[in-house]
C-alpha positions in Angstrom: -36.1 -43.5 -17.8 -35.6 -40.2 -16.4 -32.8 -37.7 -17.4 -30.2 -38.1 -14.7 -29.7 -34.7 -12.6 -25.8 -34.7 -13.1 -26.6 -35.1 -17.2 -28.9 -32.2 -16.9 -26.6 -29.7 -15.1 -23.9 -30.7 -17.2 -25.8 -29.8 -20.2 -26.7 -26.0 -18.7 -23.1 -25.7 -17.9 -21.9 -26.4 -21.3 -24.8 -23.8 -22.5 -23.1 -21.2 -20.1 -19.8 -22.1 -21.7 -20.7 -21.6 -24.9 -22.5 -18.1 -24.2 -19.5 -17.1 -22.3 -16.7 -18.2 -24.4 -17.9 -16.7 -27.0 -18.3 -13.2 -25.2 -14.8 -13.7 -24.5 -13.9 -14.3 -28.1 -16.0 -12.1 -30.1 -16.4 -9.2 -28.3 -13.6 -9.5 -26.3 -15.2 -9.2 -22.5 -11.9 -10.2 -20.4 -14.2 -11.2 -17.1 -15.8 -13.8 -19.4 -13.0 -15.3 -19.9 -12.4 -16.0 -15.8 -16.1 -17.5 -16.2 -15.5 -20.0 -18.8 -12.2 -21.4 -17.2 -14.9 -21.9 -14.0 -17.0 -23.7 -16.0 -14.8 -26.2 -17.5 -13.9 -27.3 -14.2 -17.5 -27.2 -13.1 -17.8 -29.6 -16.6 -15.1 -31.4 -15.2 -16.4 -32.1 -12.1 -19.6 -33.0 -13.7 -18.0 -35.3 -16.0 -16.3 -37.3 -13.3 -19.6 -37.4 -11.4 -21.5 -39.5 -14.4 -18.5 -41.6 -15.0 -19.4 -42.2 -11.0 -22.9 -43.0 -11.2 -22.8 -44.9 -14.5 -20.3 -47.1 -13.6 -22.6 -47.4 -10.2 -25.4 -48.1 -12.3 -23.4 -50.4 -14.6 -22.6 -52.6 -11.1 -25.9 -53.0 -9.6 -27.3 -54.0 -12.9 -24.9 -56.8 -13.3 -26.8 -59.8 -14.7 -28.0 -62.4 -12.1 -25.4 -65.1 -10.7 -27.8 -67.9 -12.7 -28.3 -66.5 -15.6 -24.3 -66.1 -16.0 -24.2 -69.5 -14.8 -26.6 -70.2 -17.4 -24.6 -68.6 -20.4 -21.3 -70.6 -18.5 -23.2 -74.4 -18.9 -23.9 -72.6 -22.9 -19.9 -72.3 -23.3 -18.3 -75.2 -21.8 -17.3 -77.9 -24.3 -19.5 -81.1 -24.2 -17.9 -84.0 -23.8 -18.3 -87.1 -26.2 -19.2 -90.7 -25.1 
């Protein structure tokens, strides 16, 4: 299975993050700063997107109405003669 695109540009945005942040931090560049607070919402964003398309996912592979009918016959209680 593929690498979905959201996962991947979520994982070069937290690389930028990191790169940035700690420009911001250790050498104290003041414009990096502006740049990681755009990239957490970009993460954000990004974030919400998967939650999107898993739970999309997660739906249209919902198991098939037998077999859960199958696994309902499994749980009911049998009844004695």
């Amino acid at each position: 299975m593929a690498t979905p695109t959201w996962l991947s540009e979520l994982q070069q945005k937290i690389a930028e993050l990191e790169t940035e942040a700690t420009k911001f931090y250790e050498k104290g560049v003041k414009k990096s700063g502006g740049t990681s607070r755009k990239l957490l919402q970009d993460i954000k964003i990004l974030a919400q997107t998967g939650r999107v398309a898993i739970q999309g996912d997660r739906v249209t592979a919902a198991p098939k109405k037998e077999a859960v009918a199958a696994k309902a016959d499994k749980k009911a209680p049998t009844k004695k003669a």
